[in-house]
C-alpha positions as CSV (number, residue, x, y, z in Angstrom):
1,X,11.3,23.8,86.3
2,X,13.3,25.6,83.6
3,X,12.6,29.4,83.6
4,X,11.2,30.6,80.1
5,X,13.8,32.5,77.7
6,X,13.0,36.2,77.5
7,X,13.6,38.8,75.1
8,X,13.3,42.8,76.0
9,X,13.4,44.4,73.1
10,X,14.1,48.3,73.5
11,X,13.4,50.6,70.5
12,X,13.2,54.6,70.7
13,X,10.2,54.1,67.4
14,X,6.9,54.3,68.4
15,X,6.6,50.7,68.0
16,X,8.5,47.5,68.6
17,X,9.2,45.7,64.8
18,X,7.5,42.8,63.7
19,X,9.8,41.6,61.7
20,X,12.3,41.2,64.7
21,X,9.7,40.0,67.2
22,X,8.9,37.1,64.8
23,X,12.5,36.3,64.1
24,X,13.2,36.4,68.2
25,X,10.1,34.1,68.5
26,X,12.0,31.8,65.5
27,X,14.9,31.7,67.2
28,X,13.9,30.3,70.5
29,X,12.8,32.9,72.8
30,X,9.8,31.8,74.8
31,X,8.3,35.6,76.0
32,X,9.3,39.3,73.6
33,X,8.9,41.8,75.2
34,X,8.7,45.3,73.7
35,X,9.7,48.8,75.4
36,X,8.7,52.3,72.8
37,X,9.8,55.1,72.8
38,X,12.8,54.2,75.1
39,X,15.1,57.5,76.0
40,X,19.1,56.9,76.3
41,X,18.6,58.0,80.0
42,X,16.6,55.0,80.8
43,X,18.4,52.0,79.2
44,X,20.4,51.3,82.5
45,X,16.9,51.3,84.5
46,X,15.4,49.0,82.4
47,X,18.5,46.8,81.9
48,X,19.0,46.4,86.1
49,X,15.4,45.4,86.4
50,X,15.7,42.7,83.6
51,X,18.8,41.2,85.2
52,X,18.1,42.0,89.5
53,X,14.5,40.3,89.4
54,X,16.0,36.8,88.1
55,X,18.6,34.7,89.9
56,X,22.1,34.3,87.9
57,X,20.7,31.2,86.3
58,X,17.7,33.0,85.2
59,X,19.4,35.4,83.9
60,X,21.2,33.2,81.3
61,X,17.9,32.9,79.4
62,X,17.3,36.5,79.3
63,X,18.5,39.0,76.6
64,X,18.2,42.7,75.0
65,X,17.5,43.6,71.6
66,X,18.0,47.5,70.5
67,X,15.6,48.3,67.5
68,X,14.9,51.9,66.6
69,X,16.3,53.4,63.1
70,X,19.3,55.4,64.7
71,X,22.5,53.5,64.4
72,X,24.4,55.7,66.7
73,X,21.1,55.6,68.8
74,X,21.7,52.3,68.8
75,X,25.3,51.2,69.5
76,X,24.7,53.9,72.5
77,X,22.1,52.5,74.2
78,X,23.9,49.0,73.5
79,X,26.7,50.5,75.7
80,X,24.9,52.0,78.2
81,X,23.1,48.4,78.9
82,X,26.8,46.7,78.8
83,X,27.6,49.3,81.2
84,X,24.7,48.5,83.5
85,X,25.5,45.0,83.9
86,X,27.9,43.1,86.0
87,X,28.8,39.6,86.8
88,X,27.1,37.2,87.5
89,X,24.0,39.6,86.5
90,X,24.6,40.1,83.3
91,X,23.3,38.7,79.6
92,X,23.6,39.2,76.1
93,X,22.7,42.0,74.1
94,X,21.8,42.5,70.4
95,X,21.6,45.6,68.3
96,X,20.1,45.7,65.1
97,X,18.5,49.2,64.1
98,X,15.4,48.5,61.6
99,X,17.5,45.4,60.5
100,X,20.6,47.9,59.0
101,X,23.4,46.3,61.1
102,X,22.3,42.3,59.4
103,X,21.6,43.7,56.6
104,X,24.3,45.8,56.0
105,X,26.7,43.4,57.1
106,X,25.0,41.0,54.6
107,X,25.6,43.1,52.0
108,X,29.1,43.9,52.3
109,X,30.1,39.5,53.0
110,X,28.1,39.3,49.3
111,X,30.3,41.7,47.8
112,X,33.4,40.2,49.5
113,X,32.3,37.1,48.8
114,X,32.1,37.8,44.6
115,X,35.2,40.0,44.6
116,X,37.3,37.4,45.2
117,X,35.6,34.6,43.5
118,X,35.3,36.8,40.4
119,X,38.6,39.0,40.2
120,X,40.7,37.1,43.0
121,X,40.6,40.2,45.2
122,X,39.9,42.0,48.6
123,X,37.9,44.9,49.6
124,X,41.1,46.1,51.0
125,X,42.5,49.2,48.6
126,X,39.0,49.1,46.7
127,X,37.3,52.0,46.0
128,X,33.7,51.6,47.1
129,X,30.9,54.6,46.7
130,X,27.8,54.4,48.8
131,X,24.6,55.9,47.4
132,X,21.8,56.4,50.1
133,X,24.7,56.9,53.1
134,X,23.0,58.4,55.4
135,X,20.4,55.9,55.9
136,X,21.0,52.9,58.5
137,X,22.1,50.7,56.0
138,X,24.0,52.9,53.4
139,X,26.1,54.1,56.6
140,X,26.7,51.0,58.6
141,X,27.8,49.4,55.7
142,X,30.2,52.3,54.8
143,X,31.9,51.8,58.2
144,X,31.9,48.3,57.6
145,X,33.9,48.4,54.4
146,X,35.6,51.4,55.6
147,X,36.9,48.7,58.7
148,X,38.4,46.4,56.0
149,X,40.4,48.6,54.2
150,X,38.0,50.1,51.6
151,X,38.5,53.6,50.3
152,X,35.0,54.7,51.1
153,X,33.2,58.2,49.9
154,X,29.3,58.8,50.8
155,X,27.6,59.8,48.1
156,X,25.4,63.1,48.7
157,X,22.3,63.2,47.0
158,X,21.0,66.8,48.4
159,X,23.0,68.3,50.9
160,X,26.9,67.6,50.9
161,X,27.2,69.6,54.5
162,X,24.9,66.9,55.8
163,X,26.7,63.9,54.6
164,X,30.1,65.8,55.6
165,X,28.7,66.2,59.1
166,X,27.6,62.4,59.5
167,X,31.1,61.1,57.8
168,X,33.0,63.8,60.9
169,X,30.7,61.3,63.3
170,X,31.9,58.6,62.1
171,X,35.4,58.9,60.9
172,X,35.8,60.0,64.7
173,X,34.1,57.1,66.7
174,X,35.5,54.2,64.4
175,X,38.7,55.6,63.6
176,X,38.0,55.6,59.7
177,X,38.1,57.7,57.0
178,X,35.0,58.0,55.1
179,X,35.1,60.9,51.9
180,X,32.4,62.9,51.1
181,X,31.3,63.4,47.3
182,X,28.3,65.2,45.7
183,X,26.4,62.9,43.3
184,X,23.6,65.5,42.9
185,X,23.6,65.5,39.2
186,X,23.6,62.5,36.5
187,X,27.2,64.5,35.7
188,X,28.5,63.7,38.8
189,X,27.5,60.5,39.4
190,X,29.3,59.1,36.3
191,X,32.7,61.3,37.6
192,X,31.8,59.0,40.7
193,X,31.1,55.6,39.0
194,X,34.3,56.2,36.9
195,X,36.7,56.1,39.7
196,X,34.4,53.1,41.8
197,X,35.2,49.8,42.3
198,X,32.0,48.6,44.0
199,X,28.8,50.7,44.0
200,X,26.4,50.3,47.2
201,X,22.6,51.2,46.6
202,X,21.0,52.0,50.0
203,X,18.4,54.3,49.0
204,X,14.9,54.6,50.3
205,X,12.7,52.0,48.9
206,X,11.4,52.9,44.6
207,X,14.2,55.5,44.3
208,X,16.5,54.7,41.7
209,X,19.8,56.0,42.0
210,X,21.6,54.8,39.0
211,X,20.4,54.4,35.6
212,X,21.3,51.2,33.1
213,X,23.0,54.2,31.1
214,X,25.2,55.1,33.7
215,X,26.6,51.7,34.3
216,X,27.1,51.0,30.2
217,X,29.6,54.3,30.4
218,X,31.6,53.1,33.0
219,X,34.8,50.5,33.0
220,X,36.3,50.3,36.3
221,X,33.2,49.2,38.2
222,X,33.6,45.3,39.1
223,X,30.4,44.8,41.8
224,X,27.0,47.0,41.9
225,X,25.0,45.9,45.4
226,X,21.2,47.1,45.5
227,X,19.4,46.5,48.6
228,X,15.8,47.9,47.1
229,X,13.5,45.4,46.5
230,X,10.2,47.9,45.6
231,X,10.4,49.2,42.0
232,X,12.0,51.1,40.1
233,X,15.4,49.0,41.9
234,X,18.1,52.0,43.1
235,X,20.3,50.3,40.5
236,X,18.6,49.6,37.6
237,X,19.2,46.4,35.4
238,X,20.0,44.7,39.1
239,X,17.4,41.9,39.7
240,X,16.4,41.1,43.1
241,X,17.5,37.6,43.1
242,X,21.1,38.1,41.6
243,X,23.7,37.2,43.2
244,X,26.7,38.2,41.4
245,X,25.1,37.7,38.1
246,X,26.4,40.5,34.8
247,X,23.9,42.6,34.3
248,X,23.1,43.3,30.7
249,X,25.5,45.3,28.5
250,X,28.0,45.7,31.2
251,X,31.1,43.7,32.6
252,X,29.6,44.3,36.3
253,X,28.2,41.9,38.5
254,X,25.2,42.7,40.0
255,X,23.7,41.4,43.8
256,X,20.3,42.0,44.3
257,X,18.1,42.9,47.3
258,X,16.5,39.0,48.1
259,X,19.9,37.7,47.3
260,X,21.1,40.2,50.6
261,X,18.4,39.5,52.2
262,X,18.3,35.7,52.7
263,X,22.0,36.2,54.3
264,X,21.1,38.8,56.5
265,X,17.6,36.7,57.4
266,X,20.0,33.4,58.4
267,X,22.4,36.3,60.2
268,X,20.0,37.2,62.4
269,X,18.5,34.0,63.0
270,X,22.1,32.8,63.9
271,X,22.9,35.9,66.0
272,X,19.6,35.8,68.3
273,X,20.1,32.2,68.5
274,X,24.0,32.6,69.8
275,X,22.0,34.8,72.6
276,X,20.0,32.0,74.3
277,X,21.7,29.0,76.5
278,X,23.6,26.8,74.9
279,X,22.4,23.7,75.2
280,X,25.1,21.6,74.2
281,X,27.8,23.4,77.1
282,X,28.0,21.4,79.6
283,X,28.6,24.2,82.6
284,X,26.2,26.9,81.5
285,X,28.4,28.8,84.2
286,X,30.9,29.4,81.5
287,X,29.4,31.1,79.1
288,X,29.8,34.8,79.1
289,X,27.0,37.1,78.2
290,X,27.3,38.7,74.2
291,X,27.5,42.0,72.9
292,X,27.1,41.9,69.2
293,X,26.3,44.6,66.5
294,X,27.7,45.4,62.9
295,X,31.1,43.9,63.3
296,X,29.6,40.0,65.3
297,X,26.7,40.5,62.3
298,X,29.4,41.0,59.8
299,X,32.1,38.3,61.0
300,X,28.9,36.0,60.6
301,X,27.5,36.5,57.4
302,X,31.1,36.6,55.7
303,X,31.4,33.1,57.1
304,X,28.3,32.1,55.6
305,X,28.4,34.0,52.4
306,X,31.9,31.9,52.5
307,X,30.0,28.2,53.2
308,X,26.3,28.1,52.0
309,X,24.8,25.7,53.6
C-alpha cells in the first residue's frame, strides 16, 4: 500500500496559513501538517524526524514548506533543512513567506512579460523603483529584478536608515546592488517617478502610494505594477484586473493586483505540485529532492506569463 504524501509546513507566525494549506491540499498532498512558532535552532530537528521515521521510498512523498513573513527568516530556515538532509533521506523543500516569493516573482514575469511585448525591451538596464520595499514582496521582488539586470532603488517612505540597512542585507547575500532613495514627500516621489522605468507598488493593503497626478507628470515611466487589491489601490488609476492595460491620461501600462495574482496562484500550484512523486518517471529513484524559492518561483511564472495556457 502506497504511503500517503505529506506536507510539514514550518512557519515562525503564530499560525500556519490557510491560504497555503488549501493550495498544498490542491495540489496533491494527502496530510498538511503545520509547526508555529518554529525557531531557526530547530528546523534541522524537525527536518531529521520528517525524513528518519520513513523508509527512502517514503520519503519521496514527503515535503517542507517554510511560511512565516520573514524572507531572510525564510531562505534560512530553507538552508538549514537542505543542510539537515542527506541521500537517500532527503526531499523537497519549498519556501514561500506569506506568499511574497510567488507573488513577487509573479509580479516581476508580468512586467517582463509587457516590456517586451510593448517596447521590445528587457528589464536588463531598466530603472525600476520599488514603493513598499521593505515588505516581503516589495523586497523579494527588488532582488528579483535586481538578479536580471535592473537598476533597482527602494523607495523609503519613513525612515531612509532603515531601508539603507535592509538594502546593505541584501546587496551583501545576493551580490546585487539595490539604491536607496527617500520618497517621503509628494516632491520626491515625482524626482523618483521621473528617472523610473517601471514603478513596483508593494505597500500594505489601502495605502496608496502614488497618486493619478503623479503619473500624468511623468514621461519616462513605461510599466506601473500594483499588487493591492483593497482600496484606495497603492497606484491609483491601476485596476485590479489590468494586465498591461494604459491607464487613463497617461502613456503607462498599468498591471493590477488579480492580474498578479492568478500567475502567482498557478505558480504555486505548479511549484507544490513539482514537490510530490512524479508519476509519469518511471524509476522514482532518480528524482532528486527540490529546493525552490524566489528564483524556481520566478523561472516558473516567466514561463507562464510567456505561454498562457
Amino acid at each position: 500500500m502506497e504511503k500517503p504524501s505529506i506536507l510539514h509546513l514550518f512557519t515562525a507566525a503564530k499560525h500556519a496559513s490557510p491560504f497555503d494549506v488549501n493550495m498544498a491540499y490542491d495540489a496533491g498532498f494527502d496530510k498538511i501538517m503545520p509547526y508555529v512558532h518554529v525557531e531557526l535552532s530547530e528546523v534541522k530537528g524537525l527536518t531529521q524526524d520528517a525524513i528518519f521515521s520513513r523508509s527512502p521510498s517514503g520519503v519521496k512523498r514527503e515535503g517542507i514548506f517554510i511560511g512565516g513573513r520573514d524572507i531572510d527568516v525564510a531562505m534560512q530556515m530553507l538552508h538549514a533543512a537542505q543542510n539537515a538532509m542527506f541521500a537517500p533521506f532527503a526531499c523537497s523543500v519549498f519556501a514561500d513567506p506569506s506568499g511574497a516569493f510567488t507573488t513577487a516573482a509573479a509580479m516581476i514575469a508580468k512586467v517582463e512579460t509587457h516590456l517586451k511585448a510593448k517596447f521590445g525591451e528587457d528589464l536588463n538596464g531598466k530603472t525600476i523603483s520599488v514603493f513598499g520595499a521593505t515588505g516581503p514582496v516589495g523586497g523579494c521582488a527588488a532582488i528579483i529584478a535586481a538578479k536580471q539586470g535592473a537598476n533597482v532603488q527602494l523607495v523609503a517612505h519613513n525612515s531612509v536608515p532603515r531601508v539603507e540597512a535592509k538594502a546593505r542585507i541584501w546587496n551583501s547575500e545576493y551580490q546585487i546592488n539595490l539604491q536607496t532613495v527617500d520618497g517621503s514627500s509628494d516632491a520626491n516621489k515625482a524626482e523618483i517617478l521621473a528617472q523610473t522605468d517601471i514603478a513596483i507598488s508593494a505597500a500594505a493593503a489601502g495605502v496608496q502610494v502614488i497618486s493619478r497626478d503623479l503619473l500624468t507628470q511623468v514621461k519616462r515611466l513605461k510599466i506601473v505594477a500594483d499588487v493591492n487589491a483593497v482600496a484606495p489601490h497603492g497606484v491609483q488609476g491601476v485596476g485590479v484586473g489590468y494586465d498591461g492595460v494604459l491607464i487613463t491620461d497617461t502613456n503607462i501600462y498599468g498591471i493590477g493586483a488579480l492580474a498578479i495574482g492568478q500567475l502567482k496562484y498557478v505558480t504555486q500550484h505548479q511549484l507544490l505540485k513539482q514537490m510530490l512523486p512524479q508519476e509519469q518517471t518511471q524509476d522514482s529513484s532518480r528524482e532528486k529532492p527540490k529546493y525552490l524559492e524566489f528564483m524556481a518561483a520566478f523561472n516558473l511564472a516567466r514561463e507562464l506569463s510567456k505561454n498562457p495556457s
